[in-house]
matplotlib code that plots the C-alpha trace (Angstrom):
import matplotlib.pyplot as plt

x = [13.6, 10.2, 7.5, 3.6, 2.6, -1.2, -3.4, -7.2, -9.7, -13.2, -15.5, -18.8, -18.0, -17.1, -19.1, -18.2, -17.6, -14.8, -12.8, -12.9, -11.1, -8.5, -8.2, -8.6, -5.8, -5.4, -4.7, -7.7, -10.6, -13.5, -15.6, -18.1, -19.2, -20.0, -18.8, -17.2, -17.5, -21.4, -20.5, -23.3, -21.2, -16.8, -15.7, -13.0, -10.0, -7.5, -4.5, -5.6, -2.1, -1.3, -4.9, -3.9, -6.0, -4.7, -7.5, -11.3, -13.9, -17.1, -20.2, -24.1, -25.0, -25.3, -22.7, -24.9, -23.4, -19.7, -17.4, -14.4, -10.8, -8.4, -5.1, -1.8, 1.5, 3.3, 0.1, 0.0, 2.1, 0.4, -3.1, -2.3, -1.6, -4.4, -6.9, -5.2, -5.4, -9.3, -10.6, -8.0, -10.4, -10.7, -10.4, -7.2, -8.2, -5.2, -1.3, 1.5, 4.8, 7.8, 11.5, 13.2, 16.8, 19.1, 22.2, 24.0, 22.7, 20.1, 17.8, 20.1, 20.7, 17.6, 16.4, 18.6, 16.9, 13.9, 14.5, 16.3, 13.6, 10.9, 12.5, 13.1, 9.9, 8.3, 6.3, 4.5, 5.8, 4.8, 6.8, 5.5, 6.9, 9.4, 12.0, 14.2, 13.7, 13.0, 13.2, 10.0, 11.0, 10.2, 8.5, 8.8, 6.5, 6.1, 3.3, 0.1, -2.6, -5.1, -2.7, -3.1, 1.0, 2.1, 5.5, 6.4, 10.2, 9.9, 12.0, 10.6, 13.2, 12.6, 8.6, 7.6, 6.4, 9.3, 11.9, 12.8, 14.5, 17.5, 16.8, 17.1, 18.9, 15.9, 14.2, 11.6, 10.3, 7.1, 4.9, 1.5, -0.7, -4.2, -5.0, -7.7, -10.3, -8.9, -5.9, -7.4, -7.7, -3.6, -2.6, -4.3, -1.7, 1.7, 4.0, 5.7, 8.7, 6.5, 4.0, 7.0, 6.3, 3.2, 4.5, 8.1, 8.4, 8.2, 10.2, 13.6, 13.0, 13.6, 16.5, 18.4, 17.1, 17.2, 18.7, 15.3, 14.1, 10.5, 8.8, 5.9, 2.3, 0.4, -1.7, -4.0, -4.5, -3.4, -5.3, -7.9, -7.6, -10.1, -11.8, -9.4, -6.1, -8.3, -8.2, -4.8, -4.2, -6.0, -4.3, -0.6, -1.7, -3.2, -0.6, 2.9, 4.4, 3.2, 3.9, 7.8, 8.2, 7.1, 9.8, 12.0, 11.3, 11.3, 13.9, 12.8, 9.6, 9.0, 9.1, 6.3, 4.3, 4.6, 4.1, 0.7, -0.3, -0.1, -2.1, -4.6, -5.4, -5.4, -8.1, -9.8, -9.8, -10.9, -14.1, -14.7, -14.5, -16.4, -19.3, -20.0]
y = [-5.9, -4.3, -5.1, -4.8, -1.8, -1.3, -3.3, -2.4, -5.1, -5.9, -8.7, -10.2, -13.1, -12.6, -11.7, -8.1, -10.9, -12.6, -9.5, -8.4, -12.1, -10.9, -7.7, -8.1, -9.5, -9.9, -6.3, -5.2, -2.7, -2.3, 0.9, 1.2, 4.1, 6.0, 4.6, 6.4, 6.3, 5.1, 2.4, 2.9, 1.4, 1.4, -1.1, 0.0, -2.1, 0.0, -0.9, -0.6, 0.5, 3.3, 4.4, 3.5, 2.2, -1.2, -2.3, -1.4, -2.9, -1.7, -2.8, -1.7, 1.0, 2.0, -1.2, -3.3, -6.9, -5.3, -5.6, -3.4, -4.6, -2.6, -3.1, -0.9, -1.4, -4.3, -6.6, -6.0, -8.8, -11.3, -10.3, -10.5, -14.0, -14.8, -12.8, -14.1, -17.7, -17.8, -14.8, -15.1, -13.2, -10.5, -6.9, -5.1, -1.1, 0.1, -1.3, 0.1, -1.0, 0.2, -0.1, 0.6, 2.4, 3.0, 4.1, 7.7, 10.2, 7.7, 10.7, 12.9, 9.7, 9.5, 12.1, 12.9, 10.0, 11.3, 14.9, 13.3, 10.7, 13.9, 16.1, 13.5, 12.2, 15.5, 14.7, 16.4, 16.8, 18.0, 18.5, 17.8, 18.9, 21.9, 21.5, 24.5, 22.9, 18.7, 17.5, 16.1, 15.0, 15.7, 14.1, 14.4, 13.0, 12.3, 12.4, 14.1, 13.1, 11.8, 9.7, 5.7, 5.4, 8.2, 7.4, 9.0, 9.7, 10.2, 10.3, 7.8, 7.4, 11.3, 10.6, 11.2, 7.8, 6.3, 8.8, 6.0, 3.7, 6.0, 5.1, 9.1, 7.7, 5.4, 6.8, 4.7, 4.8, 3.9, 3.1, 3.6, 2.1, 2.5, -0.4, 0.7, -1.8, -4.7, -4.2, -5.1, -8.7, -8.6, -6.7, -9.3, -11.9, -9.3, -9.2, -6.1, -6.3, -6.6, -3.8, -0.9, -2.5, -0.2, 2.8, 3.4, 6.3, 3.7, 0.9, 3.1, 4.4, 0.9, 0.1, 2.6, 2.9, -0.7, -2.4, -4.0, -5.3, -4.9, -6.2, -4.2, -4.2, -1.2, 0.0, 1.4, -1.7, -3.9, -1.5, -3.1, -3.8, -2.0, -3.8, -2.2, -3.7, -7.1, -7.6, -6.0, -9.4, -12.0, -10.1, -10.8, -13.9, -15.8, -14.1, -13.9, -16.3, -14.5, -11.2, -12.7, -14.3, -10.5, -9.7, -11.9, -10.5, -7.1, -6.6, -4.7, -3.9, -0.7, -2.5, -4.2, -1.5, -0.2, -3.0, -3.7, 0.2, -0.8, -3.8, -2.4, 0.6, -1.6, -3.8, -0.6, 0.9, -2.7, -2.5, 0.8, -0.4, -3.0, -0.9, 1.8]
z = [8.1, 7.8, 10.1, 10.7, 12.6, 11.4, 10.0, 9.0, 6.9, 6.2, 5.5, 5.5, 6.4, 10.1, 13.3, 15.4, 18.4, 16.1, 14.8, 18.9, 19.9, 17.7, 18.9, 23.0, 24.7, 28.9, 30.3, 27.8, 27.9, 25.4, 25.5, 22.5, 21.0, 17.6, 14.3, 11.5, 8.1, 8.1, 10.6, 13.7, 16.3, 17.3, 20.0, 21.0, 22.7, 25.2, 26.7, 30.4, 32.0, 28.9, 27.8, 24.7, 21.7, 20.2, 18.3, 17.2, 15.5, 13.6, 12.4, 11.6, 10.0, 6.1, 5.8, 6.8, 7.5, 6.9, 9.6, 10.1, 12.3, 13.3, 14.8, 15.7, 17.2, 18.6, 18.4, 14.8, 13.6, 16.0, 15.0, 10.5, 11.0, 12.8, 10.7, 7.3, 8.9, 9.7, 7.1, 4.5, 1.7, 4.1, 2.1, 3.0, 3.4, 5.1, 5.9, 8.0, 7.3, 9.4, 9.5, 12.9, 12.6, 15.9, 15.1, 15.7, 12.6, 11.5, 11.3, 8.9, 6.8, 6.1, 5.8, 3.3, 1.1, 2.2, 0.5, -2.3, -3.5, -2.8, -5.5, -7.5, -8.1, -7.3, -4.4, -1.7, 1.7, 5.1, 8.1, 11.8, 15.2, 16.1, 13.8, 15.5, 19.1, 18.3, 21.8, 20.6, 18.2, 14.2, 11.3, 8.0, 5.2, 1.7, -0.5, 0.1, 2.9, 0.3, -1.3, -1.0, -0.7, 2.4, 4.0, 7.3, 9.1, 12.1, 15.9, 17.5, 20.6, 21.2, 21.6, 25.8, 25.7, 24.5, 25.9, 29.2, 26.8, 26.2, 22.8, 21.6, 18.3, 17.5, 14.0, 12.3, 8.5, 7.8, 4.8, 4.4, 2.3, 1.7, -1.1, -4.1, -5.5, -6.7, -4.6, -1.1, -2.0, -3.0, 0.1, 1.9, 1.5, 1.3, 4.0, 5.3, 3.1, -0.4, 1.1, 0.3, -3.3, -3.5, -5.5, -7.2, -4.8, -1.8, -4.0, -4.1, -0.5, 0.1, -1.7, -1.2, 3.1, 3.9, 0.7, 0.2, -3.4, -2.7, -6.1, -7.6, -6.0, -6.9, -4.3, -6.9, -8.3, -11.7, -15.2, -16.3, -19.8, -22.5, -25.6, -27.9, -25.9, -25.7, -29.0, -29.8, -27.7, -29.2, -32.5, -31.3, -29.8, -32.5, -35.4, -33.7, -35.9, -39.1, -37.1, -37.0, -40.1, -41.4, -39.7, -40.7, -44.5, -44.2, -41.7, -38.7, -36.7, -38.2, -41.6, -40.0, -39.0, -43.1, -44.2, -42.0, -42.9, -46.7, -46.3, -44.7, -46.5, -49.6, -48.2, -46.9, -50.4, -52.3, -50.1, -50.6, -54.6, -53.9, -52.4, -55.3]

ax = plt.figure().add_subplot(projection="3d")
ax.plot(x, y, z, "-o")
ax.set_aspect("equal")
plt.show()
């Protein structure tokens, strides 16, 4: 099943010293510099032995008390529950979900899904790496690098890192999501499997990749509703039964709809009457 493999959040409720304990584990390097993105300063947290960054954090600047985490890789998992234990209204701003494959033609498989979902829901798409030579490995992706929902396919067993496991059959799909407004505060609590719930795009990748029924979250967040659908509401609301037992008389909804257009341009034309 799907699994954490990046994680980034914000709060102001949290120290810079807090997000780094759950970042920094034994083995650990932290080098600050620069922020991004109007932060003034980045700690960042390398893997000592690869060189690798596992986590960062950031803080100051035109944010002011806001303090930024981030997390990737095998760490991730460990690190979610811990931040959703102690800063559990922590904004989600970014979510990595991946689903590991190692099987002979994993990659053709799905990639196949891949090409099929694009067409069919007419997305963008942007291949990586030397298709005609992949000792590299490839990647493929879907949807468009401004997009809050991106998924990736890519070789993972064929990356030079990776390529001393004998693992050269080892492809990994990935969703990424990059939650709007209202939506960081529900991507806060999903787990991996729900986070391919994010578009329909991602939603039937998943079923028909990993036979996965990921529900619906949108990553754009749930419409608001405007005054006009607020009261089309309270309408329903407060006159469904009289709505039904309409119904009931005239025999069919679009009776009702008649029937509601007569009404109402008779009470529009008795108070135009009224008013000469």
């Amino acid at each position: 099943m799907p699994e954490f493999d990046a994680y980034s959040a914000t709060s102001r409720a949290v120290k810079p010293e807090t997000f780094l304990g759950m970042v920094w584990f034994s083995g650990c390097q932290v080098r600050e510099g620069r922020g991004f993105h109007g932060f003034e300063r980045r700690l960042s947290v390398k893997d000592e032995h690869t060189g690798d960054e596992v986590g960062a954090v950031s803080f100051g600047g035109t944010h002011r008390d806001l303090v930024m985490l981030e997390v990737k890789g095998q760490d991730t998992t460990r690190t979610v529950a811990r931040l959703r234990d102690e800063v559990p209204d922590h904004a989600c701003t970014r979510v990595d979900s991946c689903h590991d494959v190692d099987v002979p033609g994993a990659w053709d498989q799905h990639l196949s899904v891949l090409l099929d979902v694009k067409a069919e829901f007419k997305l963008k798409g942007e291949r990586r790496g030397d298709w005609d030579y992949p000792d590299d490995g490839r990647t493929m992706y879907l949807g468009a690098p401004t997009s809050p929902v991106r998924v990736r396919l890519y070789e993972k067993g064929k990356q030079p890192e990776y390529r001393h496991c004998g693992r050269k059959n080892w492809v990994r799909l990935e969703a990424q999501v990059r939650p709007q407004k209202d939506a960081r505060h529900e991507f806060n609590r999903l787990s991996p499997s729900e986070v391919w719930g994010a578009s329909r795009f991602t939603r039937e990748l998943a079923a028909r990749c990993f036979q996965l029924d990921a529900g619906s979250f949108p990553a754009g967040g749930l419409k608001k509703e405007n005054d006009l659908e607020r009261r089309l509401h309270f309408l329903c609301k407060q006159y469904a039964p009289t709505l039904l037992e309409l119904k009931a008389a005239v025999g069919s909804w679009e009776c009702v709809g008649l029937s509601l257009e007569q009404l109402v341009k008779a009470q529009m034309a008795g108070g135009n009457r009224g008013g000469r």
